[in-house]
Each structure stands twice: as C-alpha cells, then as structure tokens.
N, C-alpha and C positions, 0 to 999 in steps of 0.2 A: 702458888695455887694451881699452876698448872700439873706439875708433878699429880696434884692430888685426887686427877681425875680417874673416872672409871677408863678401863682398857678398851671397853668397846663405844668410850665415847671419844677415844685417843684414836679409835680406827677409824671411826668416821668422821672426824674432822678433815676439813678440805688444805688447811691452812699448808702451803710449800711443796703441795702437788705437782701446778705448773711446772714448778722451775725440776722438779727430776725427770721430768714429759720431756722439758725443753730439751734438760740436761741428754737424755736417754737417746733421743731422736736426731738432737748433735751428732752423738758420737756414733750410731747406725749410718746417720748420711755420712760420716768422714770414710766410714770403714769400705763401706759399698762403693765412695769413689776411688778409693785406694786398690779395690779389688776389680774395677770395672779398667781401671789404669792399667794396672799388671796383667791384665788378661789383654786386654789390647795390645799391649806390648807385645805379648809373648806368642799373639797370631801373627804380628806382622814380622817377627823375628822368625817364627816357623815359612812364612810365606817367600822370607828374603831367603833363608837356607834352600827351601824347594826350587827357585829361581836361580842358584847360583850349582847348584845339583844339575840342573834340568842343563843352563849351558854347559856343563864339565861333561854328561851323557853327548850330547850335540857336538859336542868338542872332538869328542872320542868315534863316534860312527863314523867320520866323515873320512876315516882311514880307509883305501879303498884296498880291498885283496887282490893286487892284479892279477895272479897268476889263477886266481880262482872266477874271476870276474871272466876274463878272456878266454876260457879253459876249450870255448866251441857249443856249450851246453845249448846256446841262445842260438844256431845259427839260422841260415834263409829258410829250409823246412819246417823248426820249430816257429817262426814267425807266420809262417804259411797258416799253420794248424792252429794256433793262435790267432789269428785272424778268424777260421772258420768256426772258432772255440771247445776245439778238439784237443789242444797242444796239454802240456806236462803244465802244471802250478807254477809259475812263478816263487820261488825261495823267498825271491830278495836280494839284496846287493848285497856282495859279502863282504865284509872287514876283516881287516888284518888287529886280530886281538892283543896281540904283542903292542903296537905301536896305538890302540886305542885307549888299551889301560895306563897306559903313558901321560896320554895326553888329557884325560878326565883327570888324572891325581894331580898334573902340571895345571888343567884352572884350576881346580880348585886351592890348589897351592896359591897363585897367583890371585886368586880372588881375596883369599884373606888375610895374605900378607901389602894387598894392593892399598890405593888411597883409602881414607875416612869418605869421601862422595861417593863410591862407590858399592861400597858394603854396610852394614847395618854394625854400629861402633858397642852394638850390647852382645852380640854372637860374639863366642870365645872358645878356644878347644873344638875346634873345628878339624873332623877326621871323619877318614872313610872306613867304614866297618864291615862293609861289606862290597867288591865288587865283582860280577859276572861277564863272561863275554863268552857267547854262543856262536860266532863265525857270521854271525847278522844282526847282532843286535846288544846293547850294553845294559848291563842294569845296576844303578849305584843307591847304596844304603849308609846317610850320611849322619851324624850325629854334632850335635854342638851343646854350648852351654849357651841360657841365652839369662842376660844380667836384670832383673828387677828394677823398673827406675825406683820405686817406691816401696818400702821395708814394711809391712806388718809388724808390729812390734810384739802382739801375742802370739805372733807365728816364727819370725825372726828365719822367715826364708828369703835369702836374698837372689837367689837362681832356680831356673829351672832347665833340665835335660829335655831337648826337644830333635827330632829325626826327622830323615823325608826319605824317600823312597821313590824314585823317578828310571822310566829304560826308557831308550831310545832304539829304533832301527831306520834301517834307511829302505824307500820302497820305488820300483821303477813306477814310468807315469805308464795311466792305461792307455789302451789307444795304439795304430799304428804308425810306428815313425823310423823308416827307411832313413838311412846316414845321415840320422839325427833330426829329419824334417818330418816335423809332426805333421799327418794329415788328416788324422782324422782322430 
C-alpha cells in the first residue's frame, strides 16, 4: 500500500528523517575532527621545523670572523664619536661564512637524525633548500614532510610539504663599554 502513494505525499512524509539528520551530522562531526586533528598536527610540526631552523641559524652566526672583527675599524676614536653620536654605523659582528654554513647544516643534521624526545617523530625528509650568508648574518630556507596522524579517506592524503624560513645576525650591545666593562 505504501508503494501506492502519491509522490508528493511520499515527499512529505516525516517517516526516517531523523535518522539521516542523525546519520548526516555523524559523519560532518567525524570529518571536521579529523580535519581539525590534521591541521593541529601540521602547525605544530611547521612550529617544531621553525624551532629547529631558528637553532641551526643560532648555531651558525656564533662563528666569529676574527680577522674581520679585529681588523681596527672599532678603535679609541671611533668609540669617542660614538659616544658623542657622530661615529660610522655599526655593521655588526662579522661571521666567518665558511664555518657558519657548516655548522647550521651540522644541527640541523643532528636534530633530525637525534632522539625521538627531541624532535617531532611525524617531520620526515628534512633538508635545506636554501642557505645564505652575507658576512653578518645567516638566512636558512628549510623544508620537510610532515606525516598526517589521521587519513581522510575521500581525500587519501596522508602528508603534507611544510617550510620555514628563519635569519639570524649577531648585534654589539649599545652603550659604552671600555675592556669590556659596561658603563653605561
């Protein structure tokens, strides 16, 4: 008998509504916390690459250029003028770029070959894509894979490509300070 109803008395019956509401609303809250997951994931896996970026920079400036540091650029007249706020700019401390790019490729090497407490266990393919060094200052352009705890099944992506992008320099303190004793 039911077959034998009219179509628009088939459209307006209420009967097994609910349950595709229920059904439909299921499966929207599963998706959205699957995608609220994988998004959390993949900030804090972007956050741990910028953090392990930013020490491998830190790592690298602290290379001091003696021969460029000591060279006399700074001496008792420039500090004078300086004092009076006459003197030449300050550059900045120079680095030795040879032995900074060294030592950024060495953390970061060491960072991801290091323990599971240390690193973030879903970053994968961890390289540097880009590194600079201007004689005061480093800038490193890093990339990784970073791994999906949780698979989409209509999407069926289980990674995603994420970068950072962090420089360092190294900067004197302001202020006068004669054989190293600040006084002012």
């Amino acid at each position: 008998m039911e077959l034998r109803r009219s179509p628009i008395k088939l459209l307006r019956s209420e009967s097994g509504s609910i349950s595709l509401v229920v059904m439909s609303l299921f499966i929207v809250s599963l998706s959205s916390i699957f995608v609220v997951t994988d998004v959390a994931a993949v900030a804090i896996a972007k956050r741990s690459l910028t953090q392990a970026s930013e020490a491998a920079a830190q790592r690298g400036v602290r290379n001091l250029d003696k021969t460029s540091y000591y060279r006399g650029e700074f001496d008792l007249t420039t500090q004078a003028q300086n004092l009076f706020g006459v003197g030449p700019l300050d550059p900045g401390v120079p680095i030795d770029c040879s032995k900074a790019l060294g030592d950024a490729e060495g953390a970061l090497a060491d960072w991801s070959s290091g323990p599971n407490s240390l690193r973030r266990v879903e970053i994968t393919n961890l390289k540097i894509s880009r590194i600079e060094c201007d004689g005061f200052g480093i800038q490193l352009v890093t990339q990784a894979t970073a791994q999906l705890p949780l698979v989409l099944p209509f999407f069926n992506l289980d990674s995603v490509e994420i970068s950072s992008k962090v420089s360092a320099t190294n900067t004197r303190a302001k202020g006068f300070s004669p054989f190293g004793i600040r006084i002012f």
